[in-house]
C-alpha positions in Angstrom: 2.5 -12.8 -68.1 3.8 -12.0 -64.8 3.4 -8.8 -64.7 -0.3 -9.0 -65.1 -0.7 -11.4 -62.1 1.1 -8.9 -59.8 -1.4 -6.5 -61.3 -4.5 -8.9 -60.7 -3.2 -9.9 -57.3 -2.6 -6.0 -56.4 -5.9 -5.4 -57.6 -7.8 -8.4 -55.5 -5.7 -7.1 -52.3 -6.9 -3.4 -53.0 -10.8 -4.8 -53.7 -10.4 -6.9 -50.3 -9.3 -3.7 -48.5 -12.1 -1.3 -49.9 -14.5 -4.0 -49.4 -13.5 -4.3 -45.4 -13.1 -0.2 -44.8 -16.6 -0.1 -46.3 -17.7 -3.0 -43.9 -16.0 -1.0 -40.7 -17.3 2.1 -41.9 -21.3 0.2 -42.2 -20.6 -1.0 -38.7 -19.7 2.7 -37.1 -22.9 4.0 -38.6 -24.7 1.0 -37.2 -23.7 1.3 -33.8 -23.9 5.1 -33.8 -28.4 4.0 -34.5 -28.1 1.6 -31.0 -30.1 3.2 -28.1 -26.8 3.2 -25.6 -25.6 5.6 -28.1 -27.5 8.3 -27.7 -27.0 8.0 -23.8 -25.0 10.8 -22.4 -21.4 10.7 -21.9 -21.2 11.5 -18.4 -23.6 8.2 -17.9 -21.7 5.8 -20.1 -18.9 7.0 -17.8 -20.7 5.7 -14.8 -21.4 2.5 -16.4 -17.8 1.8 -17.3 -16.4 3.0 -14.1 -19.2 -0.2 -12.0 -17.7 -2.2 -14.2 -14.3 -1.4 -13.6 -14.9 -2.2 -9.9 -16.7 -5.3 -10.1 -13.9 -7.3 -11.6 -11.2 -9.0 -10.3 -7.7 -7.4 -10.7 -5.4 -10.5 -10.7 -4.8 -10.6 -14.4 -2.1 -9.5 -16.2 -3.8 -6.8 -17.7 -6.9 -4.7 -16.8 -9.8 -7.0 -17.9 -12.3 -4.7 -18.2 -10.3 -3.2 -21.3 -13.1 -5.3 -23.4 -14.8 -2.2 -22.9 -12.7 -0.3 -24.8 -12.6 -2.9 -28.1 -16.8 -2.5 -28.1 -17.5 0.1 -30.7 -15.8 3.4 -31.4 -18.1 5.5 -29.4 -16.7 3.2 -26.0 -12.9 3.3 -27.2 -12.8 6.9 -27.7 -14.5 8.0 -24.8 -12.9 5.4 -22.3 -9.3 6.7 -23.5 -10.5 10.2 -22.9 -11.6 9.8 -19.2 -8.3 10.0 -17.0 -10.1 8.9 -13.8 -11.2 5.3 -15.6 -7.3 4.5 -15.4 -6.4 5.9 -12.1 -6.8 2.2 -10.4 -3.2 1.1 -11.3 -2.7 -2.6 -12.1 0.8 -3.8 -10.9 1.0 -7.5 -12.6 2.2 -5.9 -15.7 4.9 -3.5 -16.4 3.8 -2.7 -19.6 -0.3 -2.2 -18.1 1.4 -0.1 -15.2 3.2 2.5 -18.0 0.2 2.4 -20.5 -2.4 3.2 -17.1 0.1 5.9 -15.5 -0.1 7.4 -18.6 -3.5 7.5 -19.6 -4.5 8.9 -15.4 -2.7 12.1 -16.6 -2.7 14.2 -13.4 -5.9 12.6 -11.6 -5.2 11.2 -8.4 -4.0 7.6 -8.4 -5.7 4.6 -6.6 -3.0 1.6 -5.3 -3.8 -1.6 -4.2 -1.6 -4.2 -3.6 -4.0 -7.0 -2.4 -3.6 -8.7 -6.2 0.1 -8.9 -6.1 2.0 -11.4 -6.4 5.4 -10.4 -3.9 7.0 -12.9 -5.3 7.8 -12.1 -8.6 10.8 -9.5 -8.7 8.3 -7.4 -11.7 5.5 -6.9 -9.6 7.7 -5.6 -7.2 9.5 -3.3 -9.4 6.0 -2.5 -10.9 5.1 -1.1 -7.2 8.1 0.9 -6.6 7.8 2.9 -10.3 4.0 3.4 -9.0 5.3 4.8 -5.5 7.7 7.5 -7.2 4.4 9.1 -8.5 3.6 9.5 -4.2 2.4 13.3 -4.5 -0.4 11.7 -7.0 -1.6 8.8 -4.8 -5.2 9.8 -3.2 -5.6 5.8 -1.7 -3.0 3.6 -0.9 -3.6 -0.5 0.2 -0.2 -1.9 1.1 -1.3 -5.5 1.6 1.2 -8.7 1.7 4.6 -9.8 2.6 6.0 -7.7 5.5 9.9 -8.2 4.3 8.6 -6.6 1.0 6.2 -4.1 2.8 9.3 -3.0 5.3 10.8 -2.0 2.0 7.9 -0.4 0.4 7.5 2.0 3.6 11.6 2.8 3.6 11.0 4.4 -0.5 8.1 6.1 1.3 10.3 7.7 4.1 11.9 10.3 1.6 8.2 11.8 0.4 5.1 13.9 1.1 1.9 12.5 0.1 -0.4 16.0 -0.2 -2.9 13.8 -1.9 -3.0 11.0 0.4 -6.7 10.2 2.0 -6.8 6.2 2.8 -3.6 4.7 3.9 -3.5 0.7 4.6 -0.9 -1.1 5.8 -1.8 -4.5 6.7 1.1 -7.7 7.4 -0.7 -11.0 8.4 2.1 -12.9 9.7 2.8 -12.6 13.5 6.7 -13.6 13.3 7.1 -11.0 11.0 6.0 -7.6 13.0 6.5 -5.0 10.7 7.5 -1.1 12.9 6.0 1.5 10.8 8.5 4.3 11.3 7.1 7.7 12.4 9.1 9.7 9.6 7.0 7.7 6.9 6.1 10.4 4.1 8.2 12.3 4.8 7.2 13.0 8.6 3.7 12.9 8.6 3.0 15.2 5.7 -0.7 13.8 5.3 -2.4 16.8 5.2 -5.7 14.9 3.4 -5.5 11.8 5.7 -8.6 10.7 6.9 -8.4 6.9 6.6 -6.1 5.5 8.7 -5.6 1.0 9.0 -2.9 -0.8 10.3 -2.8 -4.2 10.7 -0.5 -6.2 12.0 2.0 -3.8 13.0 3.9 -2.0 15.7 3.7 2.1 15.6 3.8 4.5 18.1 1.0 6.8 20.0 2.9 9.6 18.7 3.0 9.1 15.0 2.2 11.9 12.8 -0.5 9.8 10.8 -2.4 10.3 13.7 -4.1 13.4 13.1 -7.4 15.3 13.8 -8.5 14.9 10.4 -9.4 11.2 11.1 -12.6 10.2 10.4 -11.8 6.5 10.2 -9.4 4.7 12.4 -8.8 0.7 12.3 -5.8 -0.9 14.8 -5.1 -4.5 14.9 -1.6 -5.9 16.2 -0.5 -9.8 15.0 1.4 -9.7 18.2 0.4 -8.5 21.0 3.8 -8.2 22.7 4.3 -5.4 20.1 1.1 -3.7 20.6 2.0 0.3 22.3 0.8 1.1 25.7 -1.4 4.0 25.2 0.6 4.8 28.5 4.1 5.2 27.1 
């Protein structure tokens, strides 16, 4: 008697599983007829990529990833497309590894403006981001100067070949952060063209600033620590 209820209950689970594959599978085939299906690639690509940018990056994980649990079609070309992951999101050690990972060898984008300097993971999240340096292309160092000074030491000991946009902005006017001149490594910005510092002291003869400028944006917290152009 037992043995055939295991076999009826083996059988019900196997019917309940057929009968949800076959549902899945009815679904793929129905999203595959939708209009935005027959859209090329490269444009769904676009699409995903506004979206990326037009939300908020203070969560925990990359909220536009809802993309990604739309249809087939959406998951399998998002995970495909390095450059939809280059943005790196730093409140999550576990979205940090999964986004390194999926940017393969396209630039990376970093932006602390989001982070919370606070909290010791965040922290660590940023410095595991910085040893990938020769991959950054855009770089937003934005928050606590303490935590920034110590950002732009880990800095000191590489290039950044890459390296197009650089930001460092510290807000607080008691906190004057010195931006050394042997950051990356000396200077070695070859790609450099966006240069901002805010709220910090540097000197007129810093190798970040270079002819290939195009974009220059100075603004001291202090003025006491602001350089002569004369010295």
């Amino acid at each position: 008697m037992a043995e055939e209820s295991d076999d009826s209950t083996r059988e019900e689970v196997f019917m309940e599983s057929t009968n949800a594959l076959w549902t899945l599978e009815r679904k793929v085939q129905w999203n595959a007829l939708a209009p935005i299906s027959k859209l090329p690639q490269e444009v769904l690509l676009q699409i995903f990529s506004y979206h990326r940018y037009g939300i908020p990056r203070h969560s925990f994980f990359p909220t536009w990833i809802s993309i990604t649990h739309v249809c087939r079609l959406f998951r399998s070309i998002s995970l495909n497309c390095p450059s939809l992951w280059n943005n790196i999101v730093l409140s999550s050690s576990e979205w940090t590894q999964v986004m390194l990972a999926r940017a393969g060898m396209v630039p990376l984008e970093i932006d602390t403006r989001s982070l919370n300097f606070q909290e010791h993971t965040q922290r660590q999240n940023l410095c595991i981001v910085l040893s990938h340096l020769l991959r950054i292309r855009i770089l937003s160092l934005i928050g606590v100067p303490a935590i920034s000074r110590d950002v732009l030491a880990a800095l000191i000991a590489h290039p950044a070949p890459l390296l197009e946009s650089f930001t460092h902005s510290t807000e607080k006017e008691e906190f004057t952060m010195i931006l050394p001149d042997d950051i990356f490594q000396g200077g070695q910005v070859p790609r450099l063209k966006e240069l901002s510092l805010i709220g910090c002291n540097f000197s007129w003869t810093s190798p970040l600033f270079r002819d290939s400028l195009t974009s220059l944006s100075l603004r001291c917290g202090n003025e006491m620590a602001l350089p002569s152009m004369f010295n």
